[in-house]
MIDOSE-1310 file (N, C-alpha, C; in nm, 2 decimals, decimal comma, always signed):
residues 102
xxxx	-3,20/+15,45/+7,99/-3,34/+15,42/+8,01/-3,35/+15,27/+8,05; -3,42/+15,25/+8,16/-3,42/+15,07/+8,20/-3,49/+15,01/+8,08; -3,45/+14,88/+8,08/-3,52/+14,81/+7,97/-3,63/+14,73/+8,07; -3,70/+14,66/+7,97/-3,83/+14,61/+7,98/-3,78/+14,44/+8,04
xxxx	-3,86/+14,41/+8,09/-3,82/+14,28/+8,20/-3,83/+14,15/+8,04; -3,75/+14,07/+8,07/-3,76/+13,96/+7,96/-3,91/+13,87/+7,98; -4,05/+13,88/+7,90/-4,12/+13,80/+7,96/-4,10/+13,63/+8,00; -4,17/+13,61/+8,08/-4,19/+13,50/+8,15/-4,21/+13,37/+8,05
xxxx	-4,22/+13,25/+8,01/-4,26/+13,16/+7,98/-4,39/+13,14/+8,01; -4,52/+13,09/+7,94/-4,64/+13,04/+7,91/-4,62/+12,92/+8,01; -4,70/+12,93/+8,14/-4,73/+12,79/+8,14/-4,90/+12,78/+8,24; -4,90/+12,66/+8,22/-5,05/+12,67/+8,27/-5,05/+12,64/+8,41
xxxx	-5,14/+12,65/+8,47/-5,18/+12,63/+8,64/-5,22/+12,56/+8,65; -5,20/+12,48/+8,76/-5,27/+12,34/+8,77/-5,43/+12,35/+8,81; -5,45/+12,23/+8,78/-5,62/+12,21/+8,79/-5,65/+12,23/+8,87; -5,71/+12,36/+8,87/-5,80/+12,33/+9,05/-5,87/+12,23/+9,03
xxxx	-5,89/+12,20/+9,20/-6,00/+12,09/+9,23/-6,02/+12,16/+9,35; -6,16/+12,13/+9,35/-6,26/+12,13/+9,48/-6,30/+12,05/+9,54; -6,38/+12,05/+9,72/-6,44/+11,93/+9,70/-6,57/+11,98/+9,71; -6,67/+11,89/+9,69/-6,80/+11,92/+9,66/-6,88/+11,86/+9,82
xxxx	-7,00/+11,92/+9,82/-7,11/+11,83/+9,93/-7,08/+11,71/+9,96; -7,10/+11,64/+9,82/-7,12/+11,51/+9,82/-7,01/+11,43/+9,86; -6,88/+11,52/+9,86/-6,77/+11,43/+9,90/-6,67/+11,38/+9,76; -6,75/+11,40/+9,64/-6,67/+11,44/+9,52/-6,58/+11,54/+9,45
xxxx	-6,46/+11,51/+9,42/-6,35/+11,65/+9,40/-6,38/+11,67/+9,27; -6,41/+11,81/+9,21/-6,40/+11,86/+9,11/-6,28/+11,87/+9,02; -6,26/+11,85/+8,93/-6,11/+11,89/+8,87/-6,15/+11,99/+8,75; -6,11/+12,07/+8,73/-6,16/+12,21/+8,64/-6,07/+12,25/+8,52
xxxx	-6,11/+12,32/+8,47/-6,02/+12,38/+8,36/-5,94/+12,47/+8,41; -5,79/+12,48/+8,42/-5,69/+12,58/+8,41/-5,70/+12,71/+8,30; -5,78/+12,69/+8,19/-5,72/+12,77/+8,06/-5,91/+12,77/+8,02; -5,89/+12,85/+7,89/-6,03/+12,84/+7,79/-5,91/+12,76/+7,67
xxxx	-5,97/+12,66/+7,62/-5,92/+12,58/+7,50/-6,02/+12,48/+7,51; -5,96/+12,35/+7,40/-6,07/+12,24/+7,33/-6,00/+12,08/+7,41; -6,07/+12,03/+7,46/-6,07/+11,89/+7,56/-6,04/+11,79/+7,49; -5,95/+11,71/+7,50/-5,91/+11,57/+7,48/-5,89/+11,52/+7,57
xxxx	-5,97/+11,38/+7,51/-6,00/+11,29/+7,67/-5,89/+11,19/+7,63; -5,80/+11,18/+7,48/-5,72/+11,11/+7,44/-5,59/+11,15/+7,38; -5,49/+11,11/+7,42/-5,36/+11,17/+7,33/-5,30/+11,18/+7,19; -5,42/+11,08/+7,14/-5,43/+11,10/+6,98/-5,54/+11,03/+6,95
xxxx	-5,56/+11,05/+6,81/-5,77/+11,00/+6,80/-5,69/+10,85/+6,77; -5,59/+10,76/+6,76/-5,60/+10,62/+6,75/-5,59/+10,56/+6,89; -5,59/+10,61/+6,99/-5,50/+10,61/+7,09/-5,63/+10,57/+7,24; -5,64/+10,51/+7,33/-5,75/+10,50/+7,44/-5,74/+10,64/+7,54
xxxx	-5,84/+10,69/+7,53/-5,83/+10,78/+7,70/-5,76/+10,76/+7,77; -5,74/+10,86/+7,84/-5,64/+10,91/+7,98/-5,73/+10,83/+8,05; -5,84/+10,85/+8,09/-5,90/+10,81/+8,22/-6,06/+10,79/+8,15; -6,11/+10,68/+8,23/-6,23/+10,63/+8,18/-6,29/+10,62/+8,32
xxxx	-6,46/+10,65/+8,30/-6,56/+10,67/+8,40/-6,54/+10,46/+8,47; -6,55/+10,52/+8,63/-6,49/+10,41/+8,70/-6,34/+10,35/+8,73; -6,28/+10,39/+8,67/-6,13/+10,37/+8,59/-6,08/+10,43/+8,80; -5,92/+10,39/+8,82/-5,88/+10,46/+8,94/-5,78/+10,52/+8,83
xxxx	-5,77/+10,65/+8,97/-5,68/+10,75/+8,86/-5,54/+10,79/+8,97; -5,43/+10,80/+8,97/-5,35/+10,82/+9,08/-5,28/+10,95/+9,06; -5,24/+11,00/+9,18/-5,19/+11,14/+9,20/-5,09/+11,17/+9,13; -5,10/+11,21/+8,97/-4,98/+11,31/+8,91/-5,05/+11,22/+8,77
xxxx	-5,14/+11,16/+8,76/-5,15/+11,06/+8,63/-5,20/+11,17/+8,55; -5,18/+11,16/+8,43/-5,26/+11,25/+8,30/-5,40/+11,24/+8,37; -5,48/+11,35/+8,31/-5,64/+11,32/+8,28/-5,70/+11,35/+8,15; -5,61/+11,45/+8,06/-5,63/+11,48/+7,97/-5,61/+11,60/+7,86
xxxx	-5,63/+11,64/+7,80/-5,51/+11,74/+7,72/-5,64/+11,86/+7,72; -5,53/+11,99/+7,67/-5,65/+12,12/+7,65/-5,52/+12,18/+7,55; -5,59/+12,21/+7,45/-5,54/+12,25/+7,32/-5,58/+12,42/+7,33; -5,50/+12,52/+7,29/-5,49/+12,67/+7,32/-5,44/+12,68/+7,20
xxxx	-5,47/+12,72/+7,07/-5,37/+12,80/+6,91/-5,25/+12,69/+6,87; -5,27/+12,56/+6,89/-5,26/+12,45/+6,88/-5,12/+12,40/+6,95; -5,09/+12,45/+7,08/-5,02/+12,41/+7,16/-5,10/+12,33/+7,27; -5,06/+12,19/+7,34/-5,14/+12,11/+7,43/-5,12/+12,15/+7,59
xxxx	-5,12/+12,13/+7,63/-5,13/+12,11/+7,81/-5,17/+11,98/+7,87; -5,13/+11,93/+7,96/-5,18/+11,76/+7,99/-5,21/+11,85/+8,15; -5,34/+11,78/+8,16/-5,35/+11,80/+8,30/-5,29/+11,68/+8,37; -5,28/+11,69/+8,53/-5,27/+11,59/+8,61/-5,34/+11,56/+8,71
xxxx	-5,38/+11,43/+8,81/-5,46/+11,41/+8,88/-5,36/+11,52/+9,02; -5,45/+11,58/+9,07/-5,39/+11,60/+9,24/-5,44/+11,55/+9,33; -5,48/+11,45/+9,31/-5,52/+11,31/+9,45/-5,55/+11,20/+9,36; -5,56/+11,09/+9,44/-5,57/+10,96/+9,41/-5,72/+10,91/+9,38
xxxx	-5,77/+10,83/+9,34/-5,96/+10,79/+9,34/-5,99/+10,77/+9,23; -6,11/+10,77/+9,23/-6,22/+10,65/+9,11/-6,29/+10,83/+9,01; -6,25/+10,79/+8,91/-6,29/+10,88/+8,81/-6,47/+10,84/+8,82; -6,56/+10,91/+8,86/-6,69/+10,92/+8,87/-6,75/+10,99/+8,73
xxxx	-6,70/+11,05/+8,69/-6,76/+11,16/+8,55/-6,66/+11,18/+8,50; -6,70/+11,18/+8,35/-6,61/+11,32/+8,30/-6,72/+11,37/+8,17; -6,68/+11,52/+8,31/-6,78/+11,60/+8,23/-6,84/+11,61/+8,03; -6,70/+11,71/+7,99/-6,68/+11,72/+7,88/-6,67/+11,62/+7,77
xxxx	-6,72/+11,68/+7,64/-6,70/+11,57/+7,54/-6,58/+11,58/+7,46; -6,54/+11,42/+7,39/-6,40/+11,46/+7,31/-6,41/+11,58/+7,25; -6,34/+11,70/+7,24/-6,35/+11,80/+7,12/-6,41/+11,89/+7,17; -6,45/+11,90/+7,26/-6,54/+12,03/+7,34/-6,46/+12,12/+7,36
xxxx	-6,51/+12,26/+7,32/-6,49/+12,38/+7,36/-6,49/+12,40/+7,53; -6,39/+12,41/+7,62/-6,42/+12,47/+7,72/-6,41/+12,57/+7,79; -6,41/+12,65/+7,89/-6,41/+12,78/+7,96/-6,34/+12,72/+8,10; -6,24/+12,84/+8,10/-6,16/+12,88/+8,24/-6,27/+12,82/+8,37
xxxx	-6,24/+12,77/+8,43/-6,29/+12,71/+8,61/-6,39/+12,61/+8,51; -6,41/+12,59/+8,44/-6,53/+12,46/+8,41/-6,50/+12,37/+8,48; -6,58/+12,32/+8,56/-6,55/+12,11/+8,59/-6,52/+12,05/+8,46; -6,43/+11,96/+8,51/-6,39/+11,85/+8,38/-6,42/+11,73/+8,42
xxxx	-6,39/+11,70/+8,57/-6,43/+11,53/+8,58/-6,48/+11,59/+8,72; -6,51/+11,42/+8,76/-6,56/+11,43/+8,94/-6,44/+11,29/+8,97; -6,41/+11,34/+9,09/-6,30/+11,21/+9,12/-6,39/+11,16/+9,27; -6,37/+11,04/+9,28/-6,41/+11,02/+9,42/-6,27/+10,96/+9,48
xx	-6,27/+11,00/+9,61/-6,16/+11,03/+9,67/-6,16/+10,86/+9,73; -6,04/+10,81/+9,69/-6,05/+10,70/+9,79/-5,92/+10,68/+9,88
């Protein structure tokens, strides 16, 4: 009888991003899990509104059955938003920040 394939390793997909009208890139949620804008509560944010953020930098964590995920920037630019609040519940494709592309 064949046996059953060894499953794969968990890993997550990178953030999409879009770009928007306005010329602002979306960065979204990979996963459904809870947002941290910090790598621990004594600790400063990944990325702060105005802040420049550079291509592969953290933006921020997403917690799944209490394993993390760090996202990373996929282009360069000036953090314009971020959406979500510390500790927020989020859903698969959500926007998380707006990057403006510089």
């Amino acid at each position: 009888a064949p046996s059953a394939p060894a499953p794969k390793p968990a890993t997550a997909p990178p953030a999409a991003a879009g770009a928007r009208s306005d010329g602002m890139v979306e960065v979204c949620a990979p996963m459904v899990g809870t947002f941290y804008s910090t790598p621990s509560p004594t600790e400063p944010p990944f990325v702060e509104v105005g802040g420049r953020v550079e291509k592969g930098q953290p933006l921020c964590l997403i917690e799944v059955m209490k394993l993390f995920t760090t996202l990373y920037a996929e282009r360069s630019g000036r953090v314009a938003r971020v959406l979500p609040a510390n500790g927020e519940l989020v859903q698969h494709g959500q926007p998380l920040f707006l990057i403006e592309p510089m």
